[in-house]
Steps between C-alpha positions, in 0.01 A plus 500: 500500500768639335652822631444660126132351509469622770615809459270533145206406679608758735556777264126419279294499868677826541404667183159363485412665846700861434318466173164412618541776792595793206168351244229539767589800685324737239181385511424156703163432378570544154835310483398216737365271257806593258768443771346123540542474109864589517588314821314160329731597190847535675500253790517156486183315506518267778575806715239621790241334294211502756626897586429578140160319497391699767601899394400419186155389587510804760577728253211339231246493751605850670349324827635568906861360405525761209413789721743386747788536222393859455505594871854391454547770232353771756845445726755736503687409147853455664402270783277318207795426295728387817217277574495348174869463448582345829154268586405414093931490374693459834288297697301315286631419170894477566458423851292241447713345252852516739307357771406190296825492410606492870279212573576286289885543587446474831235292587321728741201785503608824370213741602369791280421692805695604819316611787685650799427693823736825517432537876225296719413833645149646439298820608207276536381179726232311274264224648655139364784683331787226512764764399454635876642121619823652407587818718545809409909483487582352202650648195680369189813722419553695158747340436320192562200598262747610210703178558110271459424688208807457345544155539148515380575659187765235389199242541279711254272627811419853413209517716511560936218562691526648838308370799543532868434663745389820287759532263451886477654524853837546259375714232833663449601114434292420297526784240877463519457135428282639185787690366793185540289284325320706208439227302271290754159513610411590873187424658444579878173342725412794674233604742519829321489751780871652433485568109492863523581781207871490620457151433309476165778738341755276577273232299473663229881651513598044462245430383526119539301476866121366491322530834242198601282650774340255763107582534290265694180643343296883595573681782346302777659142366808628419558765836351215761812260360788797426386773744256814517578746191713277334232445208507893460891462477464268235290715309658798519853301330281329244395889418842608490645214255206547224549889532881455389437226243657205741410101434352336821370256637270378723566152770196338674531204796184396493299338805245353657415852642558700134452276220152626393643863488822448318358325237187684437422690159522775702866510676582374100366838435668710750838294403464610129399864568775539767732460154609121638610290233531160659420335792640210711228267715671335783342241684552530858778303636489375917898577547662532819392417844262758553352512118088526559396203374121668465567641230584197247241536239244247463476249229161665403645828524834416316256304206333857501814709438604306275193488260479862581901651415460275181179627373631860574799444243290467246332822513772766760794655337718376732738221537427229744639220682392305776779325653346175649238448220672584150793247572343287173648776248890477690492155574458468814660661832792751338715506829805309646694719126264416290420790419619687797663492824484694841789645683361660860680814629738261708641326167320202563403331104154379566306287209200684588452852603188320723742171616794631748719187464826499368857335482719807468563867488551731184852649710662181488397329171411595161164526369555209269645297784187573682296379220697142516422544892344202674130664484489617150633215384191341646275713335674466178430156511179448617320807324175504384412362898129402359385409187172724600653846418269647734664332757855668405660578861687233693385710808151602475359188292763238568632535832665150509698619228668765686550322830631196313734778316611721792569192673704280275733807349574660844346803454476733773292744598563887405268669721761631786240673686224219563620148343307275385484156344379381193264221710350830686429692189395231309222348743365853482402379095443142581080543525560810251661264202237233602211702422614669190600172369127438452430832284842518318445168396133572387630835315778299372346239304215676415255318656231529713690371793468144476572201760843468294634849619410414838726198584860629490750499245 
């Protein structure tokens, strides 16, 4: 693309959002159904066609997705408008566009996403919580954060999520992070118990920060994995962020032990009253040497949550994805830069924020270098890893993927504190991937689990 293309396309995706933003601000559910006139009228057609389809049909039917674009419109209006200039302009449409470009230049993944871990430190000790593996002495630099996100920026990434650790460890950080980098969208995994009123001011003072706050389930699921009065905690920030009008989030690992709370019509409830606007299922992942291995999910129970969190979607105003089981609508596992990367608190680039192999560190390379790196390059190639996308990871449903990878590109372990090998971790799946072969392949094909989905690939 030419650089005046380029920069046309550039200036139209601009106008059509600050445009969009100034026509629906008066009165949302009387200028919805206009705005969706005007954006079909001054965009090209073969743009976000299947995005369209679906606010439009939202917006007809006035069903659960509808009411969810009105909650939106209940948000404090200057974090709203951040939110839709840097997630809709920054990092979707012109983002998405440079990164394409990107690819195709260089022949390697250029992620949407960046996740990193500010400091592996964390004010609580969860049960099969593989961020503990690392220590508690860990932090990246901000100077070392500024210099990710701004060699992110000439990639067309405009979106970093934290991880950790508890990224709120470095509040101060984080907020100052915020104000470098106005135009970008920050999202932080959480466990929720440090947002305080200190806190929630600074939020709405940037305005670009979006809290995802781990919950396990009610009080007794969620305090037996995270600790006694965490669950209260939790609450009590959830409170604070609808009283001042901030977006949040909600993230659930579920379990064998959890499952049935997390994705019951009640917890959907609680979620949506709490003022949550999305959550984030996470299957459970065995990492590290001491992961509890009790708590993988059953294929039963993992068949349930996933008819259940689907069913929900169609009637909760809030946004879902589960991570493991709605790999069919991104094409299969989104790691290794596909659509993001992880970088731990050491500077480690890890293809998966789950998978703690890597081939180098983000102080002595460049993030695009790492992206060529043995490992990614290995992803890159060999992405989708199933043609069953419910059997996306090359971890938890194809283990001999991962050992065949880690072992042929040289990867080596991240995990300082506790390593451990990729044959270690993935025997823990082995029996795991074996069983759910059986019921992904039934859900699949759509079938009623013939003698066909039963004899291997």
């Amino acid at each position: 693309m030419s650089n005046f293309i380029k920069e046309i396309k550039e200036n139209m995706q601009k106008f059509v959002v600050k445009q969009a933003l100034n026509y629906i601000e008066g009165n949302p559910d009387e200028n919805l159904p206009k705005l969706m006139a005007w954006v079909d009228k001054f965009t090209p057609a073969d743009w976000y066609v299947g995005q369209r389809n679906a606010i439009r049909k939202a917006i007809e039917e006035k069903n659960n997705w509808y009411q969810l674009m009105l909650k939106i419109y209940e948000l404090d209006p200057g974090v709203r408008k951040a939110f839709f200039q840097n997630f809709a302009l920054n990092a979707s449409l012109i983002g998405s566009a440079t990164q394409e470009e990107v690819r195709e230049r260089e022949g390697c993944n250029i992620p949407w996403a960046i996740l990193l871990d500010p400091t592996s430190a964390c004010n609580l000790h969860c049960i099969g919580c593989w961020a503990a593996e690392y220590g508690h002495k860990l932090n990246l630099s901000l100077e070392t954060i500024d210099s990710i996100i701004r060699q992110g920026k000439e990639l067309g990434i405009h979106m970093y999520i934290y991880t950790g650790g508890e990224p709120l460890v470095r509040k101060k950080d984080l907020i100052k992070i915020c104000e470098m980098h106005s135009d970008c969208v920050f999202l932080a995994f959480t466990n929720g118990t440090l947002i305080d009123e200190e806190f929630c001011q600074g939020m709405l003072r940037v305005k670009n920060f979006v809290p995802a706050i781990s919950l396990e389930g009610f009080e007794e699921a969620n305090d037996s994995r995270r600790g006694e009065g965490v669950y209260q905690k939790v609450a009590n920030s959830m409170h604070l962020m609808k009283l001042h009008k901030l977006p949040f989030g909600i993230s659930v690992c579920y379990t064998s032990r959890n499952w049935k709370d997390v994705t019951s019509e009640r917890f959907f409830d609680y979620m949506v009253d709490g003022g949550a606007l999305f959550c984030w299922f996470f299957h459970y992942m065995p990492v590290g040497n001491s992961a509890v291995t009790e708590l993988l999910p059953k294929s039963e129970q993992r068949e349930a949550a996933y008819h259940r969190i689907r069913a929900f979607r169609e009637t909760k105003p809030i946004f879902t994805i589960d991570f493991q089981n709605d790999a069919e609508y991104v094409g299969g596992c989104i790691a290794g830069g596909r659509s993001y990367l992880h970088i731990n608190a050491k500077g480690d680039v890890e293809p998966c924020v789950f998978i703690h192999y890597s081939n180098c560190n983000i102080h002595d390379t460049s993030l695009l270098d790492a992206l060529k790196s043995p490992i990614f390059m290995a992803y890159h190639d060999n992405q989708p890893f199933n043609e069953n996308m419910l059997r996306p990871c090359p971890m938890l449903e194809n283990p001999e993927v991962l050992r065949k990878i880690v072992k042929e590109t040289g990867a080596i372990s991240t995990d300082y504190e506790n390593m451990e090998s990729a044959d270690h971790l993935c025997d823990k799946t082995t029996s795991y991937a074996e069983d759910w072969k059986v019921t992904a392949d039934k859900l699949w094909h759509g079938c009623g689990g013939c003698t066909d989905c039963s004899k291997g690939d």
